[in-house]
N, C-alpha and C positions, 0 to 999 in steps of 0.2 A: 621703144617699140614704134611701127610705124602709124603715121597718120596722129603721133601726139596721145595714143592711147592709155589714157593712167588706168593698172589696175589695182585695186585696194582689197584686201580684207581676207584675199583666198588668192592660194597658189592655183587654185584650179579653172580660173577661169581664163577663154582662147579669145582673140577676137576673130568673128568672122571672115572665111576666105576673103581675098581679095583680088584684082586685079592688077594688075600695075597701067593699065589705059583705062581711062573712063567707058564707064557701062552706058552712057547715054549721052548724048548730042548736048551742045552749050546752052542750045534756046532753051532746053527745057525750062517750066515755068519754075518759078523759085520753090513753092512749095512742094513738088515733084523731087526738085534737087534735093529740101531737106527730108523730105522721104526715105530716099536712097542713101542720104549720110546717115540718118536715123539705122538702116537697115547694115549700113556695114560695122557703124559701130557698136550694133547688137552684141551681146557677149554668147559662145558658142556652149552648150552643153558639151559634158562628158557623157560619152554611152549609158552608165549605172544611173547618171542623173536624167536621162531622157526619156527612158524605161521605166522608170520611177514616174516621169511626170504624164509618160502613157497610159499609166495604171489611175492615177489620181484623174484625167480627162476621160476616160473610158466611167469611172463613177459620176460624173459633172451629168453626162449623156444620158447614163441608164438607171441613174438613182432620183427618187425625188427632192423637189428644189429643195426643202430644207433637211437634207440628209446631212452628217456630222459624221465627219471621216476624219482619221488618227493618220499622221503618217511619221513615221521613225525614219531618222538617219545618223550615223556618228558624226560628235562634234570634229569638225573638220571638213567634211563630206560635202559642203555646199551647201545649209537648210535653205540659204538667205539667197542665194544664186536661184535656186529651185522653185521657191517662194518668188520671188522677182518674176521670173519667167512666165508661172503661173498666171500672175496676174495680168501680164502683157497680153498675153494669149488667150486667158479669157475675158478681159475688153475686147477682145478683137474679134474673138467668135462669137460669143453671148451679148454684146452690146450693154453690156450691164457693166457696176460700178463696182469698183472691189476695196474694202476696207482691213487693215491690216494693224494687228492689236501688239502691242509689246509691255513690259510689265517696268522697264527703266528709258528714262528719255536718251540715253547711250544711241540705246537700240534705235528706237526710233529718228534719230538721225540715221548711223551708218543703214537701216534697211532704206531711208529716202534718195539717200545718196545711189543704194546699191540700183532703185527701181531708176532713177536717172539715165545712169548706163545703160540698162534695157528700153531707154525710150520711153518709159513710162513715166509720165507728166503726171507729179501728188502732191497735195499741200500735209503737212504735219499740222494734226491741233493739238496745239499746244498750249499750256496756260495762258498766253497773250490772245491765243483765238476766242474770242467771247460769243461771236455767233458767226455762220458760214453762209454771209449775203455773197459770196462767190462762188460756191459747190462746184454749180453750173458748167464751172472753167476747167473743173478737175472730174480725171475718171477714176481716180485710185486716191487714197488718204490715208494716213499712217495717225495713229495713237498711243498714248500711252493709256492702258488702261482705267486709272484712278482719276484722269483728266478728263477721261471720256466719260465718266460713268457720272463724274458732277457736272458736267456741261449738259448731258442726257436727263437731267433731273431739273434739269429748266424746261418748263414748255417751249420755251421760249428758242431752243436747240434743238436740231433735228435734221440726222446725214439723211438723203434720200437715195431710193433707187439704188440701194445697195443689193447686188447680188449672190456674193461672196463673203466671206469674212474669214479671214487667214488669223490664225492666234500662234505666234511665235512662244518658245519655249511654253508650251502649253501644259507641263506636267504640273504647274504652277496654278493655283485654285484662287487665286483672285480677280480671273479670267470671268468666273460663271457667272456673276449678278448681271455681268452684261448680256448674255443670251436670253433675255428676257425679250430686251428691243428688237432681237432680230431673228427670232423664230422663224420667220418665214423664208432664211438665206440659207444657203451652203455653208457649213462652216467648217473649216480644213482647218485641224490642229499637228503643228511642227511640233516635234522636240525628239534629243538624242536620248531617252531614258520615258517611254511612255509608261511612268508609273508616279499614280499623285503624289503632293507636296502632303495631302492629307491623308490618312487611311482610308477614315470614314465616309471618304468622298472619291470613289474608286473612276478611273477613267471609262473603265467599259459600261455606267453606266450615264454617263455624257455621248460618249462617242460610240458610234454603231457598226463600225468596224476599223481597223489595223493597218494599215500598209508597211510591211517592216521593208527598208531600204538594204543594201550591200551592208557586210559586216565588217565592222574592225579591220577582223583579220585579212578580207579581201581585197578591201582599201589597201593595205600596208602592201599585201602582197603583187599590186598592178601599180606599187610607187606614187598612192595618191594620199598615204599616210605616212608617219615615222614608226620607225620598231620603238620598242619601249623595252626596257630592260630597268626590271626592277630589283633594289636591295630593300628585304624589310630588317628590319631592327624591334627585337621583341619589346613591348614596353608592358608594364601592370598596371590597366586601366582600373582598377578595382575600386579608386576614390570616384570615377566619374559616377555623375546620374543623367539619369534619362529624364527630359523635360516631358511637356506635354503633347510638344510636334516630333517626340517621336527618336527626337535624335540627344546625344548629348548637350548639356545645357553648357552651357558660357561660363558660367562661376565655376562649374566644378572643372573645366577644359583649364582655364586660366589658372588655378592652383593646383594642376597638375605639370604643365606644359610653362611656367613662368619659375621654378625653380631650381636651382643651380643644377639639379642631377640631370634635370632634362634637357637644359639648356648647354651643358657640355655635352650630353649624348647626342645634341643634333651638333654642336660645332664637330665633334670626330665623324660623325657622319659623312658632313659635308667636305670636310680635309681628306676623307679616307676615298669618298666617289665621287665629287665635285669639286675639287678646288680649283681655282681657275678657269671656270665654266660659267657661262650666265645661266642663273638661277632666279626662279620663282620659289620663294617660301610660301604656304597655304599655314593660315594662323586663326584657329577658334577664334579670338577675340584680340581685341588692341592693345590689354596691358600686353599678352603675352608677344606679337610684335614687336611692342615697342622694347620691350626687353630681349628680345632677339637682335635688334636694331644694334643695341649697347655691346651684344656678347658677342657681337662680328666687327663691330666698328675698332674695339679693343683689342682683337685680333686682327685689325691693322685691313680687312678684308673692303672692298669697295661697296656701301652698300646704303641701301635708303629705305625708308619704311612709307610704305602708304596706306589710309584706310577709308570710310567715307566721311570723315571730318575735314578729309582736306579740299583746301577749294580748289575751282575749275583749273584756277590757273596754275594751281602747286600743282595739281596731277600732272597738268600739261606739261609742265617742266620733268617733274620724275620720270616721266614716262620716257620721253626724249632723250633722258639723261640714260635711261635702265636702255633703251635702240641702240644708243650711240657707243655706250660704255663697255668698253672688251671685260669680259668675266664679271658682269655686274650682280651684283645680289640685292633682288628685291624681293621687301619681304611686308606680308599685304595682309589684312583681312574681307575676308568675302567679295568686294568691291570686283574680282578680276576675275570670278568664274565663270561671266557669262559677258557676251561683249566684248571681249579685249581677245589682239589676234598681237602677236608680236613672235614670227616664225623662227627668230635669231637663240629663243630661249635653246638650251641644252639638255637641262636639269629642273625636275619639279620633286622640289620638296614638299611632301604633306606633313606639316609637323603638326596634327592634329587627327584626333579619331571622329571619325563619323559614321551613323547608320542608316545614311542617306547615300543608295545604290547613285540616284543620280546629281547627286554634290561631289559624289567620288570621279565619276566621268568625266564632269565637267572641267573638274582641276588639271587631270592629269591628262585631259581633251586639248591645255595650253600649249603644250608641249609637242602637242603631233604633226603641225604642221613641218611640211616639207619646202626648202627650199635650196637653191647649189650647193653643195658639199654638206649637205645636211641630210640624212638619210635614218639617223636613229635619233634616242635621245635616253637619258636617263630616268628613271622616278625613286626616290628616295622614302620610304615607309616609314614613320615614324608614327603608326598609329594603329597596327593590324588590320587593315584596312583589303590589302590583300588577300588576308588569310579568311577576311569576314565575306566578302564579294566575289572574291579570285581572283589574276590576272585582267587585266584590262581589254587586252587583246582577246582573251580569252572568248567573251562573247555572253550571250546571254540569250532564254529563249524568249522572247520580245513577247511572242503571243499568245504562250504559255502565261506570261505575266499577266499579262494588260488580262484575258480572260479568268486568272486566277492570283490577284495581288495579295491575297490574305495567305492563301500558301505559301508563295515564293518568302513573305515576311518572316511569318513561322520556321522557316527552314534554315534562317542564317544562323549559322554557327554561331554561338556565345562566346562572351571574352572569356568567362572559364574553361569553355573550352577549348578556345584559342590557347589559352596559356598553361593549359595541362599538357598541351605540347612542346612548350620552351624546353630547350636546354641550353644551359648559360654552356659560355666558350670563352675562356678566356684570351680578351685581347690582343693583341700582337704584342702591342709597347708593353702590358704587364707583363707576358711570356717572358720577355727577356730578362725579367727577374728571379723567374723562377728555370734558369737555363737547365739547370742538373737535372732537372725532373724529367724523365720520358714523357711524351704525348700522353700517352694510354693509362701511367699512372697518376695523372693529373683530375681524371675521371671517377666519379664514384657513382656507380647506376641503384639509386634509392629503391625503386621499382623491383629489382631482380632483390637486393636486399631484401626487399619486406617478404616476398615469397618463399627465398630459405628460411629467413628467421618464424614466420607464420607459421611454415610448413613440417617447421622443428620443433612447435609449441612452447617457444621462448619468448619474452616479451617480447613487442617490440618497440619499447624506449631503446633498446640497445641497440638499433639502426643507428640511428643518430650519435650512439656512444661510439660506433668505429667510424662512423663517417669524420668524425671530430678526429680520431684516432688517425685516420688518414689524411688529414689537412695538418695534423702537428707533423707529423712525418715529413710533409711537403715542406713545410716550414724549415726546418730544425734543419732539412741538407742544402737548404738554400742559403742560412744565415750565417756569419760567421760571429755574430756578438747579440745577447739578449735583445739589445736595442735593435740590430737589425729585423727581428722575428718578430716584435712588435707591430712594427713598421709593415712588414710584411702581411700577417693576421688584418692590420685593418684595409688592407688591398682585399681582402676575401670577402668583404662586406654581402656583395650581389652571389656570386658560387652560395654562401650559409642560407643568404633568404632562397635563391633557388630549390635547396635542399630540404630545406628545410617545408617550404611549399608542394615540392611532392613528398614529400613525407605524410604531410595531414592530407593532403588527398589519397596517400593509402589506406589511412586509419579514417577517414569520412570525418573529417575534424578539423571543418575550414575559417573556424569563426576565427577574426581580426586579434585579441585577446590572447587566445594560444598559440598562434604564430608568434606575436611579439613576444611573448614568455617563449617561448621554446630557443627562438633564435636567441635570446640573454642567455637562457640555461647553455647557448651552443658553444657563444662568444666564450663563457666563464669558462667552461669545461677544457675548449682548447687553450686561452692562455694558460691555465692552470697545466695542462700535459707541454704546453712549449718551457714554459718555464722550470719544468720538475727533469727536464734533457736538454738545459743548456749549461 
């Protein structure tokens, strides 16, 4: 680009028009000169982000000074572009200082970096910062929050003259203890999901109004985002538990998602819609990682694992390595949902459930960036994740939320009820074992079953006795020797548990205990009928 222009972190940012002759005479004084270099290599808004930052200076104006305004935008959309601007533009009208909160030191670099490029001259405090005998020198400062809050706990510390205070991903509630110091400032809360980290701690009542920004889907649709094209893959969350934040706990993620059933159903996953694709894995926890790491490596696939035990310098290198690396697969925990931009990805696998609306954005937020020949990208479900939230693109009523989050929570679909809707399909690669069989007689609809049989006041254990009846059938014209049918039966493993699953959902008889008994009684019954017509 010209004039040496590097830009980092977003496809969306212009630089300023320019001229191709100088706008001003040689003598200028020096400081004048760097004024106007200052001013071209300003970065330029997009229209959705200007009108956005209209709305948020129109509140600066007409709200009082310490008024606490929300403002929403999709990951990708520019928060940190928006946020940078912001704060230029208000040093320059208001004469005041602006401080700018982030919750990982990641952040707080690339947002200093970003404020750089807007001109805006900040110091980072940082753990080495012990006290700020230079303020003075700076009109904008960047933190991380837990550094700030024990540096604030010395008398002996103390930002002045702050007018502002911008809080990055602010859905995140280890934001508040610090509103204590600065009651009497503006404070403008970013983030793509205005809905807390806490329940009990709802945004609406921190922040005293909303600004929702462009959606999703109008981003994608004016080419400032990627389409996303999801495949979900049904999985039975039914071992997870709910911790106490609300979302799925780690122990029970990890011994669901780190065993061989799962860990082959994400490798066909990813062979069936990613192979050869650069790839983000999303992973609960690090056994399960690291065990994903082994079940791709072994499949010969290019691929590395990271998580936050690795040091500075090992990221640095993976990272490099996952930019540089045609089809690379990296496969991570948490470390990369917020902060990390690498627009080359293709494919974002979630090999993990969550019921965290904005963990789910974030993830599959990696993936959106747009750059040349890059126009869509995949996401890979491996957790009902979709089925619990919806589409991604989809959208979501932001204000609806933010003014009623205990609603919206209440409202999400259950994993039973997510999975009262599966129905199993067998495979491709199994299909071709079972060629002789039509499509349609591979199918057995348990559902319409219990209704004739109910409705004919016959028991109904005898569902399950023809459905058995129907699977030896399947069997028996597929095998040509006992051994074959064998063989065959314990391919049926997932069809029996399907089956057998809405079965006890018709009869209201879902306890763990008569499922596993009933599928043995199912197993027995068909060997016994494969074996008695071979």
């Amino acid at each position: 680009m010209s004039c040496g222009l590097r830009v980092t972190g977003s496809s969306y940012l212009q630089p300023a028009a320019r001229n191709s002759e100088p706008a001003t005479p040689i003598a200028l004084e020096t400081s004048k000169v760097d004024e106007e270099v200052s001013k071209e290599l300003r970065k330029k808004l997009y229209d959705y982000q200007e009108a956005d930052l209209n709305s948020i200076f129109e509140r600066f104006h007409n709200s009082e000074h310490n008024f606490n305004l929300l403002y929403q935008l999709p990951t990708g959309g520019g928060k940190t572009v928006v946020f940078s601007e912001i704060a230029r533009r208000y040093i320059e009208e208001m004469d005041k200082k602006v401080l700018i909160l982030t919750h990982r030191i990641e952040l707080c670099n690339q947002t200093s970096n970003m404020l750089s490029e807007f001109g805006v001259t900040n110091k980072i405090i940082n753990s080495q910062v012990k006290e700020l005998t230079d303020q003075g020198n700076f009109k904008c400062f960047v933190a991380m929050v837990e550094t700030l809050n024990n540096r604030l706990q010395d008398e002996l510390f103390e930002v002045k003259d702050i007018g502002l205070v911008i809080i990055d991903e602010a859905h995140y509630n280890s934001f508040r203890k610090l509103f204590k110091y600065f009651d009497e400032c503006f404070i403008l809360g970013v983030t793509a999901t205005p809905l807390s980290s806490n329940r009990k701690l709802p945004m609406h009542r921190i922040y005293k109004e909303l600004i929702v920004g462009s959606s999703i889907s109008s981003l994608i649709g004016k080419g400032f985002l990627a389409k996303a094209t999801t495949y979900s893959y049904d999985v039975r969350l039914g071992s997870l538990k709910v911790g106490i934040n609300g979302d799925y706990t780690v122990k029970s993620s990890e011994e669901l998602y780190s065993n061989t059933k799962m860990q082959n159903k994400l490798l066909y996953a990813y062979e069936q819609r990613a192979k050869g694709k650069k790839t983000l894995i999303f992973n609960a926890g690090i056994a399960t990682s690291q065990q994903v790491y082994y079940t791709f490596k072994d499949a010969k696939y290019p691929v590395r694992h990271l998580d936050s035990t690795v040091s500075k310098v090992q990221r640095k290198e993976i990272l490099q390595w996952f930019r540089e690396t045609k089809g690379a697969v990296l496969t991570s925990v948490g470390i990369l949902t917020t902060g990390f931009d690498e627009p080359s990805i293709e494919t974002i696998i979630l090999n993990r459930a969550t019921r965290s609306v904005s963990l789910y954005y974030q993830m599959i937020g990696r993936g959106s960036r747009v750059i040349p020949g890059k126009t869509t990208f995949d996401v890979i479900d491996l957790g009902n994740n979709a089925a619990r939230f919806g589409f991604w693109a989809a959208g979501l009523d932001w204000q609806k939320i933010f003014r009623s989050p205990d609603h919206f929570l209440d409202s999400l679909i259950t994993d039973e009820e997510i999975e009262r809707n599966f129905r199993y399909r067998m495979p491709e690669e199994m299909r071709v074992l079972f060629s002789k069989t039509k499509d349609e007689d591979l199918e057995y609809d348990i559902e319409e079953a219990h209704k004739v049989i109910f409705n004919s006041g016959k028991k109904t254990a005898t569902i399950l006795e023809n459905a058995a009846e129907q699977h030896a059938d399947i069997v028996v014209q597929n095998s040509e020797t006992l051994a074959d049918a064998l063989g065959l039966i314990r391919l049926l493993d997932d069809s029996i548990e399907d089956r057998v699953r809405r079965y006890c959902y018709c009869i209201c008889n879902s306890t763990k205990n008569y499922r596993v008994w009933a599928q043995d009684e199912y197993k027995r019954r068909l060997k016994s009928l494969v074996s008695s017509r071979m």
